[in-house]
Residue, then its C-alpha position, 0 to 999 in steps of 0.5 A: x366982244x359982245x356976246x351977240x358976236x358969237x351968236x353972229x359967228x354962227x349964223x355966219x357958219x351957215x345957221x338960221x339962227x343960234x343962242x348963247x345962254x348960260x347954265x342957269x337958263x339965262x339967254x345971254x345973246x340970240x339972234x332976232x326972233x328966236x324964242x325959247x321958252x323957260x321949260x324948254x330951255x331947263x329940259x335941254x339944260x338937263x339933257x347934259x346932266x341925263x343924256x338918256x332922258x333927251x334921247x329917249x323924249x326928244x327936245x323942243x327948242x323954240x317951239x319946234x320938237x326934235x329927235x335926240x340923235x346924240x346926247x351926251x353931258x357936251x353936245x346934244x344933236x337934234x333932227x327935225x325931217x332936214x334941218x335940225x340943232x347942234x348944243x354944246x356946252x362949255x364951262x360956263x355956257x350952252x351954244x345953240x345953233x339951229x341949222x337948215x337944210x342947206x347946211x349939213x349936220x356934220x358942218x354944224x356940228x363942227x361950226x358949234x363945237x368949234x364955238x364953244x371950243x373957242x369959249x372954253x378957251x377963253x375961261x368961259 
């Protein structure tokens, strides 16, 4: 299975569009479109290790800036007015997903966790 197809799942959950990229910043998989630039990548990327700077600055992810509502070192949350993303990190990757205001936060949350709980359990 290509990594693609995960991105896919998530769009397929109710996501604009999703990312797969691994811990040293590179883009495994992303949907049509979707851009993300190194520093923002390396700022999300170090938001697992410091929780507390993502909450207290924000990220932005493909140019848009986003309020942290949850950071910890496997999931990190963010809003912007009615849509918004869900990270989580896995052993070896960082899913993305950014969803939009069709789709509840609770919802994404659980489709993206579900992901990368399905990673996890591949070794991955």
């Amino acid at each position: 299975m290509s990594w693609q197809t995960y991105v896919d799942n998530l769009v397929g959950h109710g996501f604009a569009k999703g990312a797969l990229l691994g811990h040293n910043g590179a883009v495994w998989a992303a949907s049509a479109g979707l851009t993300l630039s190194g520093p923002e990548v390396a700022a999300l990327t170090g938001g697992f290790n410091s929780p507390n700077s993502v909450l207290q600055s924000g990220v932005t992810l493909a140019g848009t800036k986003y309020f942290v509502i949850k950071a910890d070192n496997r999931s990190i949350y963010g809003k912007q007015g009615n849509t918004g993303f869900c990270a989580v990190k896995t052993g070896q990757a960082i899913v993305i997903g950014f969803f939009p205001d069709t789709l509840s936060p609770g919802n994404a949350s659980k489709a993206a966790e579900g992901v990368a709980d399905y990673l996890i359990n591949l070794g991955y």
